[in-house]
One Martini backbone bead per residue (centre of mass of N, CA, C, O) as a GRO file, in nm:
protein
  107
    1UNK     BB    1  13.804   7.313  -0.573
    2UNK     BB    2  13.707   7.354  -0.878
    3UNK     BB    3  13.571   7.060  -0.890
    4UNK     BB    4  13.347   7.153  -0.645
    5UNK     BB    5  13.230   7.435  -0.803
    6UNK     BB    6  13.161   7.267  -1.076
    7UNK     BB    7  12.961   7.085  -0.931
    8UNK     BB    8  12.785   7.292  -0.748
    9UNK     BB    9  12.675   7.448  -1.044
   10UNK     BB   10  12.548   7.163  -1.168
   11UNK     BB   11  12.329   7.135  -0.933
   12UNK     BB   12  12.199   7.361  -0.956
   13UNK     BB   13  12.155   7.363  -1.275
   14UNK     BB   14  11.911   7.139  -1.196
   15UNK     BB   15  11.731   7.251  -1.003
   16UNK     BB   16  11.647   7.466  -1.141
   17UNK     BB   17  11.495   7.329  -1.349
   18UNK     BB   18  11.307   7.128  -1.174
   19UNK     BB   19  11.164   7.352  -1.060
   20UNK     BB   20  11.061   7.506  -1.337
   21UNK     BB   21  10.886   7.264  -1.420
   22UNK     BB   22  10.691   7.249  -1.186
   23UNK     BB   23  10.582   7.509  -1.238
   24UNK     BB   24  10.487   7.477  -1.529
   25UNK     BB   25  10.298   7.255  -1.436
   26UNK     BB   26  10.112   7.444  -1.246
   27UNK     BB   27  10.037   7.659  -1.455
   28UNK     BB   28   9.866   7.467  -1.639
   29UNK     BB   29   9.669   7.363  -1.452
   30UNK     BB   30   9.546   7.649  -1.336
   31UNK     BB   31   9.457   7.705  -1.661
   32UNK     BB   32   9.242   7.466  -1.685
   33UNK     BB   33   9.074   7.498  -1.374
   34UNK     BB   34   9.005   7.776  -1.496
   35UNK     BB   35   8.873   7.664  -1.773
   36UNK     BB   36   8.643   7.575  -1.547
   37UNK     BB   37   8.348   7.581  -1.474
   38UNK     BB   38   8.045   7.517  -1.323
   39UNK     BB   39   7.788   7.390  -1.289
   40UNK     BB   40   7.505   7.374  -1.532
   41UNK     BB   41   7.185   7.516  -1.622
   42UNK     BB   42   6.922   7.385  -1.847
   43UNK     BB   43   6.648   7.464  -2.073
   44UNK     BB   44   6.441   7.326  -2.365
   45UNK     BB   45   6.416   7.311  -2.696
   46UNK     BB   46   6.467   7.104  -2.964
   47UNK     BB   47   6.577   7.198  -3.317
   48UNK     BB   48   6.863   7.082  -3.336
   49UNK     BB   49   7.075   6.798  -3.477
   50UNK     BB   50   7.315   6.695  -3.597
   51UNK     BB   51   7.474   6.473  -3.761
   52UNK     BB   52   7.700   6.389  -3.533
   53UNK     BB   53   7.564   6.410  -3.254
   54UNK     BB   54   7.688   6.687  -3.106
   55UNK     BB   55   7.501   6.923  -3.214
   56UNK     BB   56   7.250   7.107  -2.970
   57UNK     BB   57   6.989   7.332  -3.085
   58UNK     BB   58   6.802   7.530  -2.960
   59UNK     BB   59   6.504   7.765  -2.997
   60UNK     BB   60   6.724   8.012  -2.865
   61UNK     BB   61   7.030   7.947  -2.986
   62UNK     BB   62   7.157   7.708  -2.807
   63UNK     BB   63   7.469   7.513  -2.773
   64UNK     BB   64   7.527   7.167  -2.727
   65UNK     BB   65   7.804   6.944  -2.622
   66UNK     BB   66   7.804   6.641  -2.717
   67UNK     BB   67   7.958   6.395  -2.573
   68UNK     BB   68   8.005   6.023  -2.710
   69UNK     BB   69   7.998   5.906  -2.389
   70UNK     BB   70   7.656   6.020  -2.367
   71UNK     BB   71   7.403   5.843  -2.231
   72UNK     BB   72   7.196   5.864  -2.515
   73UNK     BB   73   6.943   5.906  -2.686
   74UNK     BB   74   6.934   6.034  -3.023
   75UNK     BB   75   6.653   6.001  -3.099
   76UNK     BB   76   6.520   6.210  -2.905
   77UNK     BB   77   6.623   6.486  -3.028
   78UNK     BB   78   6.412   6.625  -3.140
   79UNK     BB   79   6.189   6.836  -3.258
   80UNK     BB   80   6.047   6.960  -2.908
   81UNK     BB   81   6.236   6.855  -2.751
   82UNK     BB   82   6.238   6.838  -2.380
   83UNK     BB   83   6.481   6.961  -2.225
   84UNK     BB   84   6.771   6.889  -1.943
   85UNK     BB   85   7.085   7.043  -1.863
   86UNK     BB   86   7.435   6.966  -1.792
   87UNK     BB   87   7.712   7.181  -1.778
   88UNK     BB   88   7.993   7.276  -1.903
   89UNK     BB   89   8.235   7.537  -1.938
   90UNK     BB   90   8.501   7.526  -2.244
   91UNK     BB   91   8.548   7.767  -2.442
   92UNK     BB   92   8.261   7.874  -2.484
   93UNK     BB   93   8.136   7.596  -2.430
   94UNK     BB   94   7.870   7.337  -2.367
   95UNK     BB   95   7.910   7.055  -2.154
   96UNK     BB   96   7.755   6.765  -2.134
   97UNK     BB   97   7.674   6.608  -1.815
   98UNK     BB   98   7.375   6.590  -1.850
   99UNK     BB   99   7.023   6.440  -1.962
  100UNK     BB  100   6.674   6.551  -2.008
  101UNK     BB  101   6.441   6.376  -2.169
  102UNK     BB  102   6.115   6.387  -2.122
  103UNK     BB  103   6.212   6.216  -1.837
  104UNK     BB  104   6.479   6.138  -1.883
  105UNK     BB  105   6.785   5.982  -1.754
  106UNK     BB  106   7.119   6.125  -1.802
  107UNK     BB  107   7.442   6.027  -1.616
   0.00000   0.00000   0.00000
């Protein structure tokens, strides 16, 4: 009897655990899905593109962070140049989800 009260212990504090890391995985997923807004838009001049070709300063001072696999010719986002894009906001920085620089789409 004492090794089936034994057993049926160790059986609990397995599924115990087994509970608590799946709620673990659901509560980090709903903190990351919960980090990001819905998509949005803006539109502006370029003021400047950094040297890494990942941040867009616009001309009223809006940062967009271009993602690397963002299908665009960076040749084009020079100053003066007129953007329209899509983005997600996460972690308070605007990821640019598709882009129209003077009427070319990228997306």
């Amino acid at each position: 009897m004492a090794k089936m009260s034994s057993a049926l212990s160790i059986s609990a504090i397995i599924s115990m655990f087994a509970i608590l890391g799946t709620l673990e995985v659901v509560a980090q997923a709903q903190t990351r899905v919960g980090a990001v807004q819905s998509s949005q838009e803006i539109a502006g001049k370029v003021r400047l593109l950094d040297e890494s070709g990942r941040k867009l300063t616009l001309d009223d001072g809006r940062v967009l962070i271009l993602p690397s696999d963002l299908p665009i010719d960076r040749s084009r986002l020079r100053p003066g140049a007129v953007v329209k894009a899509s983005y997600d906001e996460m972690a308070g920085e605007k990821i640019v989800i598709g882009l129209d620089v003077e009427g070319t789409p990228s997306r």
